[in-house]
N, CA, C and O of each residue as an XYZ file, in Angstrom:
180
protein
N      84.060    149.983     97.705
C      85.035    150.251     96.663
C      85.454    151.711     96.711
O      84.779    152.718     96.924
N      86.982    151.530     96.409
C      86.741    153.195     96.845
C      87.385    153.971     95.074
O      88.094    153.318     94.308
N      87.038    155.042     94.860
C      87.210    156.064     93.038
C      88.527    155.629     93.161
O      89.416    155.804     93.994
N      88.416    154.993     92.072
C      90.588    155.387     91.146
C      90.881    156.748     91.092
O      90.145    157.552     90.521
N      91.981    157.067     91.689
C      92.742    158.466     91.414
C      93.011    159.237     90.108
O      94.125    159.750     90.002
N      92.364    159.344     89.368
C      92.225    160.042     88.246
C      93.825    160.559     87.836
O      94.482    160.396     86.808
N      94.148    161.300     89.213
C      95.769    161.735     88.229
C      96.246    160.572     88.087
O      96.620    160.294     86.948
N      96.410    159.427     89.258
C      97.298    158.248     89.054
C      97.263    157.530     87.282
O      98.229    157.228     86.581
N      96.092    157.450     87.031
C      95.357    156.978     86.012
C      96.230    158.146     84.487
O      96.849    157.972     83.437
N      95.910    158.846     85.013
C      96.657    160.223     83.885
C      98.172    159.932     83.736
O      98.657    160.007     82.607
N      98.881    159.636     84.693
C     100.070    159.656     84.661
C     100.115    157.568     84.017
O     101.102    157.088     83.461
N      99.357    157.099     84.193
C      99.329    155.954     83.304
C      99.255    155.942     82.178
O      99.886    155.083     81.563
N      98.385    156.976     81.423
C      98.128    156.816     80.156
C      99.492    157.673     79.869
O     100.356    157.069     79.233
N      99.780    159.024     80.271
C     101.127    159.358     79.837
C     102.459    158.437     79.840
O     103.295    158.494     78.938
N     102.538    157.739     80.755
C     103.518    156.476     80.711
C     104.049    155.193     79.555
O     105.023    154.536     79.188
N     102.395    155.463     79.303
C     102.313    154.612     77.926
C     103.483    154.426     76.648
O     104.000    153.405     76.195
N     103.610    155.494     76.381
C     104.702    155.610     75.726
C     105.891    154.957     75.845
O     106.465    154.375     74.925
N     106.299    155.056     77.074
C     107.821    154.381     77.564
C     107.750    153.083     77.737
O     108.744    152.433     78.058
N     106.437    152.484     77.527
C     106.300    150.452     77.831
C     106.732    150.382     76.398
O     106.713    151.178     75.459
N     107.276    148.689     76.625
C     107.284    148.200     75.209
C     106.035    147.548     74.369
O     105.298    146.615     74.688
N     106.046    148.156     73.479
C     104.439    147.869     72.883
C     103.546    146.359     73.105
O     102.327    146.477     73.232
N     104.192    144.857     73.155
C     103.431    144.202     73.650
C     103.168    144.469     75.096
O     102.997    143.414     75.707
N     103.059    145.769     76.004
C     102.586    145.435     77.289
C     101.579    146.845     77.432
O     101.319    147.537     78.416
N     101.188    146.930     76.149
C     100.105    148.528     75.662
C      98.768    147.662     76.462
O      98.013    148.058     77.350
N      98.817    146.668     75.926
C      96.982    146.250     75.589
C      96.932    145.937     76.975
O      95.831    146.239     77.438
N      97.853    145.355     77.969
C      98.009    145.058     79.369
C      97.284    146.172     79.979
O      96.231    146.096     80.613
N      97.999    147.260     79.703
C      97.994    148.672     80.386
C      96.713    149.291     79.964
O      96.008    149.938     80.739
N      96.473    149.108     78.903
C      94.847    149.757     78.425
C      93.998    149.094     79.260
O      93.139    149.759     79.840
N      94.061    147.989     79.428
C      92.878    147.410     79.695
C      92.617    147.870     81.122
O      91.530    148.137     81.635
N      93.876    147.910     81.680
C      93.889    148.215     83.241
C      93.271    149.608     83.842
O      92.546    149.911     84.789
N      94.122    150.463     82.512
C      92.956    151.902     83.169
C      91.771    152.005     82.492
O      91.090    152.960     82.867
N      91.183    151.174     81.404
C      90.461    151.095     81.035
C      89.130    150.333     82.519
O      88.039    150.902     82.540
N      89.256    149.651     83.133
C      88.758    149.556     84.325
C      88.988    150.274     85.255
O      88.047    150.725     85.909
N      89.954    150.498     85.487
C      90.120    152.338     86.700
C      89.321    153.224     85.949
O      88.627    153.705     86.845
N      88.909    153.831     84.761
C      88.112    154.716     84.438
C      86.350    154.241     84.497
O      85.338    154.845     84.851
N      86.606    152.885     83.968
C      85.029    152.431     84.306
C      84.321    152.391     85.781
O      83.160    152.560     86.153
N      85.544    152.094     86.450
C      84.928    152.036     88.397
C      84.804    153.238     88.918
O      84.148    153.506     89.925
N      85.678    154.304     87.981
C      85.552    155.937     88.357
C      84.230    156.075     87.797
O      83.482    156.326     88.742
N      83.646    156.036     86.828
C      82.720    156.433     86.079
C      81.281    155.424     86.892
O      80.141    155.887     86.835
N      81.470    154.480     87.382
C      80.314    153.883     87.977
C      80.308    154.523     89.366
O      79.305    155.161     89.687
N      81.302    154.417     90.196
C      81.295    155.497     91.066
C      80.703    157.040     91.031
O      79.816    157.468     91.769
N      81.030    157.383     90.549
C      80.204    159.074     90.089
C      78.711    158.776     89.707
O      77.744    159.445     90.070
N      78.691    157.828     89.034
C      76.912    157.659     88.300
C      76.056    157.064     89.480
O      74.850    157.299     89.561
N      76.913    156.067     90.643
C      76.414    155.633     91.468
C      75.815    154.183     90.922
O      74.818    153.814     91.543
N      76.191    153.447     90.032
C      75.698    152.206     89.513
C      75.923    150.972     90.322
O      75.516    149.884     89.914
């Protein structure tokens, strides 16, 4: 597996804004797993 790009991920959550609100929880959830595979990656889990 290889780390999510952290800026890519940054420039997602800044993006946020410009979706139309039913497609928020889509988008959360998504970097919400790019930050968890970053974060298991670094811890080594």
């Amino acid at each position: 597996m290889t780390v999510p790009d952290l800026a890519v991920v940054k420039d997602q959550i800044s993006s946020l804004q410009s979706l139309p609100i039913p497609e928020h929880a889509d988008s959360f959830e998504e970097i919400h797993n790019q930050l968890n595979e970053a974060l298991t990656q670094v811890e080594g889990l």
